[in-house]
C-alpha positions, 0 to 999 in steps of 0.5 A, spaced: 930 109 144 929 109 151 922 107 155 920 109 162 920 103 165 916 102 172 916 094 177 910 091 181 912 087 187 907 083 192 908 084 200 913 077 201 910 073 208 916 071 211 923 075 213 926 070 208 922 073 202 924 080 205 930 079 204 929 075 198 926 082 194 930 087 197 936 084 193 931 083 187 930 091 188 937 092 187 938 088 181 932 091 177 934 099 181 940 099 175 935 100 170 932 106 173 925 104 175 920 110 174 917 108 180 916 100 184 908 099 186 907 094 191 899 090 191 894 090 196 890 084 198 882 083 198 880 087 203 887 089 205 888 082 207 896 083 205 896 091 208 902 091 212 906 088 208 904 093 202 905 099 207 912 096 210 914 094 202 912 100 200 916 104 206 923 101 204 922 102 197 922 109 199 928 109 204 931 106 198 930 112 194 926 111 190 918 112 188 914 107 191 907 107 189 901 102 192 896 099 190 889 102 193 883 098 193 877 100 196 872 094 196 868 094 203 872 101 205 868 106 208 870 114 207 873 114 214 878 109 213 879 111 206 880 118 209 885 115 214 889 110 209 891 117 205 893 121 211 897 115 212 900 115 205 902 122 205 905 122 212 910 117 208 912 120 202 907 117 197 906 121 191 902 116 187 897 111 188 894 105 183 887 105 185 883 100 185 876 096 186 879 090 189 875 083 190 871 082 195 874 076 200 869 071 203 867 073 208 865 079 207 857 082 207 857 088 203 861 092 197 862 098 202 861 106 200 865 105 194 862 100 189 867 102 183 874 104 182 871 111 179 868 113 186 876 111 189 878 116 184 873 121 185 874 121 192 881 122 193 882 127 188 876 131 192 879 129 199 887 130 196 887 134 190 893 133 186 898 129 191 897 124 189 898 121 181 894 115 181 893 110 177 887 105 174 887 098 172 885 098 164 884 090 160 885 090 153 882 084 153 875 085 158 875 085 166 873 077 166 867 080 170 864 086 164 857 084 160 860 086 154 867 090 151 862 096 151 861 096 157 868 095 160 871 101 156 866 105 159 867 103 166 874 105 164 873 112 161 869 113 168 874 112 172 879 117 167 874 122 168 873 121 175 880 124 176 886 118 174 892 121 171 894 114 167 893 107 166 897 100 167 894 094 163 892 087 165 897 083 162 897 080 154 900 078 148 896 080 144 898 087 141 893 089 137 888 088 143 891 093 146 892 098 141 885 098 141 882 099 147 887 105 147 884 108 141 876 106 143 877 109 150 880 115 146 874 117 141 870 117 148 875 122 151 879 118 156 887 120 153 891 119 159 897 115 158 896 108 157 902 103 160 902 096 158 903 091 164 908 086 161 909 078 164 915 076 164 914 069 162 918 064 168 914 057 168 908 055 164 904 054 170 905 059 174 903 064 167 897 060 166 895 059 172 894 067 175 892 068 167 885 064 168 885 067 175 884 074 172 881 074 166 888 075 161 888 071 154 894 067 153 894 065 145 893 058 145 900 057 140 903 059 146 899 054 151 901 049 147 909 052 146 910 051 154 906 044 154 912 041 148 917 044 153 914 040 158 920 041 163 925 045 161 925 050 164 932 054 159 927 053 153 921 055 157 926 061 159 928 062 152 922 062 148 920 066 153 924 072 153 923 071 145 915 073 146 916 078 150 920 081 147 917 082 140 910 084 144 914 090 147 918 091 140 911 092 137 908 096 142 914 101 143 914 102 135 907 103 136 909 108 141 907 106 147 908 111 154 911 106 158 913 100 160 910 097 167 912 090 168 909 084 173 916 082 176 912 077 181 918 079 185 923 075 180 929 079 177 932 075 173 926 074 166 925 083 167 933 083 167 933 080 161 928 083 157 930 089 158 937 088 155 934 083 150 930 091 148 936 095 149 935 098 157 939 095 161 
């Protein structure tokens, strides 16, 4: 059974990484991405790269989605920033709060994700499809499980289309947080975000700084390797192929997979689920 599936990148800092993920981009186009998201950084810090990795996605023919976020923006700037993406092409967006970056002495005129929302479909309308982050497992900084769903069900209600999780290994966190958030009315589709896994340090490392749970069986698995990095490889492609067999029998919308500008692990994955 086929599943849409989509890819996030992140702006590459040097012309070789450039070079490096344009070759990437090809690799993962055969498997006929729904679109490719490019991340932002805080405060826009990554900005030009995400709007130069975003237009080559595009010239490249397929749909390039950017990663929005809003943290320290003012409607004006908001306002030209999306005049800017549809003079692109852009169709779809990935909306977003974002962090707030040292230095930076206040929140600016938008405090959540859902006032981003809210705005851009009154500024745009339709345009855009837009998407908005959900944690099955919590956003490190909510006060509580509730309080996350109904930050969540804010941000559906203020207008988003659909949903890319935080990464996870835990199926049934994800199943219900999508149950929770629909008895409150929020029933767009809900993709899960899959992390491919590459090396032990790199997943545990962006794992604690964004508040995802990696099982501790799995923890302690990558530490036994120690520095195999095949066996890494292998055990890792059995996990997560196994997280996204659960989630397609329990019929998911789609997949969206964190690549980390990588090829390789997705690639495998995708013929180890049958699409590729």
């Amino acid at each position: 059974m086929g599943l849409p599936l989509s890819f996030e990148f992140f702006p590459p800092k040097t012309p070789e990484g450039a070079e490096k993920l344009r070759a990437v981009r090809q690799q993962l186009y055969a498997l006929q991405p729904e679109f490719c998201s490019v991340t932002y950084g805080a405060g826009g810090s990554t900005q030009d790269g995400t709007l130069q990795t975003v237009q080559a996605i595009l010239d490249e023919g397929q749909q390039g989605a950017s990663h929005f976020t809003c943290v320290g923006a003012s409607r004006d700037s908001v306002r030209e920033k999306l005049a800017l993406f549809q003079s692109m092409g852009v169709k779809r967006l990935v909306a977003l709060r974002g962090d707030l970056p040292s230095g930076y002495g206040s929140m600016g005129e938008f405090r959540y994700a859902a006032d981003l929302v809210a705005f851009i479909r009154a500024e745009t309308g339709d345009h855009f499809h837009l998407e908005v982050a959900a944690y099955p497992e919590m956003h490190p900084q909510a006060k509580s499980p509730e309080s996350d769903v109904q930050a969540y069900v804010a941000k559906v209600k203020a207008g988003a289309s659909s949903a890319i999780t935080q990464f996870f290994f835990n199926a049934d966190a994800y199943f219900r947080f999508v149950d929770e958030a629909a008895k409150l009315g929020a029933d767009v589709p809900v993709v899960p975000g899959i992390m491919p896994i590459i090396n032990s340090s790199g997943l545990l490392r962006f794992a604690d700084s964004c508040g995802a749970e990696v099982p501790r069986w799995i923890r302690l698995r990558l530490q036994a390797f120690g520095d195999d990095a095949e066996s890494i490889k292998a055990f890792g492609l059995d996990v997560t192929a196994e997280l996204c067999e659960r989630l397609r029998s329990g019929g998911v919308p789609a997949l969206h997979f964190y690549t980390m500008n990588q090829s390789a692990a997705t690639l495998a994955l995708a013929r180890r689920l049958g699409l590729g």
